[in-house]
N, C-alpha and C positions, 0 to 999 in steps of 0.2 A: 354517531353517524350524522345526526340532523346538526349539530354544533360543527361540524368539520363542513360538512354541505354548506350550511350558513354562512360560514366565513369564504371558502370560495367562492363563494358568487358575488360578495363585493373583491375578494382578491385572488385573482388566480396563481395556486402554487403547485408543486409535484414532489415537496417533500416537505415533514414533520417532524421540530427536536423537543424532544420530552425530556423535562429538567426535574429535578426536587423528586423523584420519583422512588428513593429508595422505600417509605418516603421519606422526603426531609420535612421537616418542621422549626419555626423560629421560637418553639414553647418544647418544653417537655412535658408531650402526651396532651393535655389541654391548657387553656386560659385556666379554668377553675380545676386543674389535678384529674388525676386518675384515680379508681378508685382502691382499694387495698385488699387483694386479694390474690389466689395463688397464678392467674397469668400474669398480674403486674410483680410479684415477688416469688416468681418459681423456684424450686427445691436445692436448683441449681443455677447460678448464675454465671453464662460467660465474663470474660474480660471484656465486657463491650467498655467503650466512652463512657463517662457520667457515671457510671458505677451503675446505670438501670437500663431497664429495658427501652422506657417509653424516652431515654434522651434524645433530643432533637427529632424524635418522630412522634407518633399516635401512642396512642393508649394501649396495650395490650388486649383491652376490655371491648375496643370501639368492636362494633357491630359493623362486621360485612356481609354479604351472602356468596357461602351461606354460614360462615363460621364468625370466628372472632379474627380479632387483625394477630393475635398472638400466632394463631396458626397459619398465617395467609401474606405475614412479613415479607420474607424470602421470596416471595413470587410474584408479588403486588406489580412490580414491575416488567416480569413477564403476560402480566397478563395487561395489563394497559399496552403493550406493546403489539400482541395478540389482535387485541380492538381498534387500535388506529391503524395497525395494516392493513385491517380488512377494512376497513370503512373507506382510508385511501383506492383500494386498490378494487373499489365498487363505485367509489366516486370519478374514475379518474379511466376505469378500464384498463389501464396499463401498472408494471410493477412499483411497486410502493417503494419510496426510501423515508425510513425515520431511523433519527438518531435517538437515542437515550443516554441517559449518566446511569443507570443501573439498569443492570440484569440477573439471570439463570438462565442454568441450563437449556436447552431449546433456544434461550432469547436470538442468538444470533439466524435462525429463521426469519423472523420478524423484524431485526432491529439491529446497526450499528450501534457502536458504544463510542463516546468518549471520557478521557482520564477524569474528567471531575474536576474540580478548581484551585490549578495546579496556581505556583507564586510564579513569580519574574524572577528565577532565581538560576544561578550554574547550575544548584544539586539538581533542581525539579529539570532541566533542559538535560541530565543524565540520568533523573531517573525515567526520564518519558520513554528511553532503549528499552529499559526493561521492562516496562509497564507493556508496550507493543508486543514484546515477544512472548511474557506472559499470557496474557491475552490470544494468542494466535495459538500457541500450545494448549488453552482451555478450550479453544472452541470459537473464539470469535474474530475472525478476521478483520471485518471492519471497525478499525478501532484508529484512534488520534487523541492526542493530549492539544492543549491550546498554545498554538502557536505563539511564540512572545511571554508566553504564561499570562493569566489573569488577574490573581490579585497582586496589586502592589506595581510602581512603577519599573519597566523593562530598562536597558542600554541600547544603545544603538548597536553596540557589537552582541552584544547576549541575544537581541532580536535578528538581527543579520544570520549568525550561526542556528537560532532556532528556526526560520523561514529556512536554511538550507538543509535542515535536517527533517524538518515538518514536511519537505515535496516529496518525503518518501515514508508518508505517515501515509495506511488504506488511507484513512480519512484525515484530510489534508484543510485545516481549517487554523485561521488565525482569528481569535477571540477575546477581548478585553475587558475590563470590570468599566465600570459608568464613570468612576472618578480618578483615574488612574490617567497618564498622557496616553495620547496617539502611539501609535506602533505599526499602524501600516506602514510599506514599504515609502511612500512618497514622502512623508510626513519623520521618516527619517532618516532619508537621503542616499538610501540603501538599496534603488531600486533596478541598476541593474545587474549587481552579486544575486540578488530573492529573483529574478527574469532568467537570469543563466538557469538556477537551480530548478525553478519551475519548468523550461522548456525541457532539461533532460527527465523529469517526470512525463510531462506531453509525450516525449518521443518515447516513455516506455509503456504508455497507455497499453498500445493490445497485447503485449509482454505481459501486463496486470490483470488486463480482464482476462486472460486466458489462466493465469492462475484463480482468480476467482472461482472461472470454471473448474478447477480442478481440486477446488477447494468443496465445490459444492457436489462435486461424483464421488471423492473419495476420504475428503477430514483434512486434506494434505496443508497444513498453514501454509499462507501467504508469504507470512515474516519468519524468522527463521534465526534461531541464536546457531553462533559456531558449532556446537558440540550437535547440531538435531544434523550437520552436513558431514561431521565430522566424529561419528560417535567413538571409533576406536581411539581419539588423539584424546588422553586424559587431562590436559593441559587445555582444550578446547572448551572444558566444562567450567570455568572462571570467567572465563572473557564475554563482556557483558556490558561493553561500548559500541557492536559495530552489530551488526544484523544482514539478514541475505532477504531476497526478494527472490524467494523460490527458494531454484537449485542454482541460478546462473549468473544474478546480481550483488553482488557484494557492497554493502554501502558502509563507511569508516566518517560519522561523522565528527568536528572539530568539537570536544565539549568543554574546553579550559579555557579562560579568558585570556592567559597571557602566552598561549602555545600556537604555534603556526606550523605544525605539521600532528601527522598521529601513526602511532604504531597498528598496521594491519597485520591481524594474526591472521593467516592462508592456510593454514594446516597443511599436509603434505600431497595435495594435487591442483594439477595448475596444466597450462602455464596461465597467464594472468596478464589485464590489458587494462590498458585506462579506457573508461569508457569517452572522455571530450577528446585527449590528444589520439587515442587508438594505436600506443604505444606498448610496447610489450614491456610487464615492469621485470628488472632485472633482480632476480630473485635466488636469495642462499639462505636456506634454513623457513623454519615455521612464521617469520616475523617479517615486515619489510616496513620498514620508513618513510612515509610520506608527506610532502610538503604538502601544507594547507592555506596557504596562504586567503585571507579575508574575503576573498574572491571564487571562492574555489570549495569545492566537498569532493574527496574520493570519494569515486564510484568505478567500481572496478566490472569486467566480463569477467567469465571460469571460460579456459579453453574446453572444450566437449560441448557446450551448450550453445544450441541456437536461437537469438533472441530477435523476434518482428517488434519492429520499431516504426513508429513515426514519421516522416520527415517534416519539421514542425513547419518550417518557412515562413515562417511571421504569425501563426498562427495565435489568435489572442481568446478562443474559446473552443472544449473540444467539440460543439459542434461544427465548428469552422473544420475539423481536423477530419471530422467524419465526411465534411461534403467534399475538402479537395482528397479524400482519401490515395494519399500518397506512402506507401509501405515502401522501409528498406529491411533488407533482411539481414542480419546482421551473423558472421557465422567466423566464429573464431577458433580455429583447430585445436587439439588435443597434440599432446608429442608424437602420438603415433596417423597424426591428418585425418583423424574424425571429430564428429558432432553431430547430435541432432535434440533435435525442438517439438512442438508444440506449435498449432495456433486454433483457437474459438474464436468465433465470431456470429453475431447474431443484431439487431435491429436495436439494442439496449433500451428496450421498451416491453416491449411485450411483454405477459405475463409466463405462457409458455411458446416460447418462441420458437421458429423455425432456425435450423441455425446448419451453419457451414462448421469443418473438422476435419484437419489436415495432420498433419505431421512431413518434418524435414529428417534429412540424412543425408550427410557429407562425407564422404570417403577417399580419399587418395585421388582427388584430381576428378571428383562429378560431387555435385549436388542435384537431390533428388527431390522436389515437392509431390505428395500425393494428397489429395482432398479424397478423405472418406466419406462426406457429407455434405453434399451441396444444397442443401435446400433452403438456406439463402444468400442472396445476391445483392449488393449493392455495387459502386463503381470503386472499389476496393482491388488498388492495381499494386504488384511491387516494381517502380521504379528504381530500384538499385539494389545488387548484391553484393555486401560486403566481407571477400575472406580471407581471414589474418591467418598467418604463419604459414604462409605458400611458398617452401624452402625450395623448389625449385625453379629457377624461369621461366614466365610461360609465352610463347611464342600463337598457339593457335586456342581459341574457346567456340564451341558448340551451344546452340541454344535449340536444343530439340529438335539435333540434327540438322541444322542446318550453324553455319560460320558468323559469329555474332563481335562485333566491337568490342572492345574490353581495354582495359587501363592498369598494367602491373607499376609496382615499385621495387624496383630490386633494394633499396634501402632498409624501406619498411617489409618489405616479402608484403606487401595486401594489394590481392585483384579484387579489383569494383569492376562490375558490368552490369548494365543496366536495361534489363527485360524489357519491361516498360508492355508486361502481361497483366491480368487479371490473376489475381491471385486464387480463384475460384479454378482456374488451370492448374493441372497435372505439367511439372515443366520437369525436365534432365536440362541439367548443365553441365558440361563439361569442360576441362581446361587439360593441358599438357603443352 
């Protein structure tokens, strides 16, 4: 506490990443060895590294309290993670964020995780899919690999695809080794393919934090391989390129150098919409083809699901997003003209926070907000509602009973109408 104290006060910060913590070590065990005995040469030896225990870590022997490190391996790292959340989060009064490279069980209370120090490599920018969904299936949502990769130097296109796949990492971080080039976006000329793909993360911001929330009521992961949405499709349980954000965001990122599109497996419920063009993709069978061009990451909606979004407007940090708090609702029908959503919201500070809890439902020509929970408020309005697959034309819309403006496309079938309420309101909308 006094070492974290100390250093805020010459610099002020609101979050802490914990590295080398499995632990790692640049010796085995010590400078002068460990000694020989049965925690350093147990009866049983896993397949660890090194063929020992003490590789690249401590001594089996070293003295903790209150045991040995032999017993207290496996948790070293929760429990360092444990102590800097509280020390933040008495230093600071408000919610702690630390990152860690290792954890257990518990740990994601305390502590996001990242991959550890992945290379600049194709494999490691596919294996970082699976590393996300793993991870969110054990228990820890907040997790990211390093953008660009770490060791060894990146591509300009290998960094371009990973920054676009990285804006839909929880934890969305680009990090580099000390001798290796540049790879931020400026520095490789890539910066506005990494701007597109960051602002559709921005606009999915309370889409995210509302899964968090629901991540933290009920286990529900964040990230999501095909088969956790699709359990009866047996053909679901391979497919191990593309990931869901919830129930309602489908992301198919580019992972091949030399391929400019990818195969989204959709399993057999839909219908299915691009999320930049907001086209409905034309879809026959489990699979569908999409271009990818250098510029571009599918990101798909699921019809049934309603997703609050964003409207970024130039925004270049989200607290810029939180003060012009401008919401669209975004609501794309089902075959049969339903959907509904989610939204949490609360101060993203506090420790236990006061917090607002809504839920939507869209049915055949009315969309319904109800807030179950208002007890708190900021200027959090939704300025536009948007509803895909409105098969018939609409000629009159209702906004809580009273006759509201509105904008069909008979092309596209999608009415936008733009409230321009506080989203802390109970609203009916209707159309016909």
């Amino acid at each position: 506490m006094n070492l974290i104290e100390d250093f805020h006060n010459q610099l002020e910060f609101d979050g802490i990443w914990l590295d080398m913590n499995e632990p790692s070590n640049f010796v085995n065990g010590s400078i002068t060895g460990c000694p020989q005995n049965d925690l350093e040469n147990p009866p049983y030896l896993p397949g660890v590294d090194g063929g020992a225990l003490n590789y690249h870590t401590l001594c089996m022997s070293a003295k903790q309290f209150p045991r040995h490190h032999y017993y207290e391996h496996n948790s070293y790292a929760l429990g360092e993670a444990v102590a800097t959340s509280f020390a933040l989060t008495q230093l600071r009064q408000e919610r702690s964020f630390v990152i860690s490279r290792a954890g257990q069980t518990f740990s994601p209370a305390f502590s996001g995780m990242w991959t550890g120090d992945v290379s600049s490599t194709w494999d490691d920018l596919k294996q970082s899919v699976r590393d996300i969904m793993t991870f969110n299936l054990l228990g820890q949502p907040m997790v990211g690999a390093d953008i660009c990769g770490f060791n060894g130097n990146t591509s300009k296109n290998l960094c371009l695809r990973w920054h676009q796949l990285g804006a839909f990492y929880p934890f969305s971080r680009n990090h580099n080794t000390d001798d290796a080039i540049d790879q931020d976006a400026v520095a490789l000329g890539i910066e506005e393919p990494v701007r597109s793909a960051l602002n559709i993360r921005y606009a999915l911001l309370p889409y995210l934090y509302t899964l968090f929330f629901a991540n933290q009521q009920s286990g529900l992961p964040v990230v999501r391989p095909s088969f956790y949405e699709f359990p009866e499709l047996l053909d679901s349980y391979t497919v191990d390129q593309q990931f869901f954000w919830g129930d309602s965001i489908l992301i198919i990122p580019a992972l091949e150098e030399t391929r400019s599109y990818v195969k989204a497996y959709i399993g057999d419920q839909g219908p299915w919409y691009n999320f930049t063009s907001l086209e409905r993709l034309p879809v026959s069978g489990s699979v569908v083809v999409v271009g990818t061009p250098l510029d571009r990451i599918a990101v798909f909606l699921r019809g049934g699901y309603i997703v609050p979004t964003f409207n970024v407007n130039g925004a270049v940090t989200t607290q810029q997003l939180r003060e012009a708090g401008s919401l669209s609702i975004i609501v794309p029908l089902n075959d049969t003209q339903q959907a509904t959503g989610i939204f949490y919201w609360d101060d993203g500070r506090s420790v236990d926070p006061k917090f607002s809890f809504g839920h939507f439902v869209a049915s055949k020509g009315a969309l319904l907000s109800h807030m179950y929970s208002t007890n708190y408020k900021d200027n959090l309005r939704i300025d536009s509602v948007k509803v895909f697959s409105v098969d018939s034309p609409v000629s009159n819309v209702t906004l809580n009973s009273k006759p509201h403006p509105f904008s069909y496309d008979a092309a596209t079938k999608i009415l936008i109408v733009e409230p321009k309420l506080s989203v802390y309101e109970n609203i009916t909308l209707l159309w016909s």
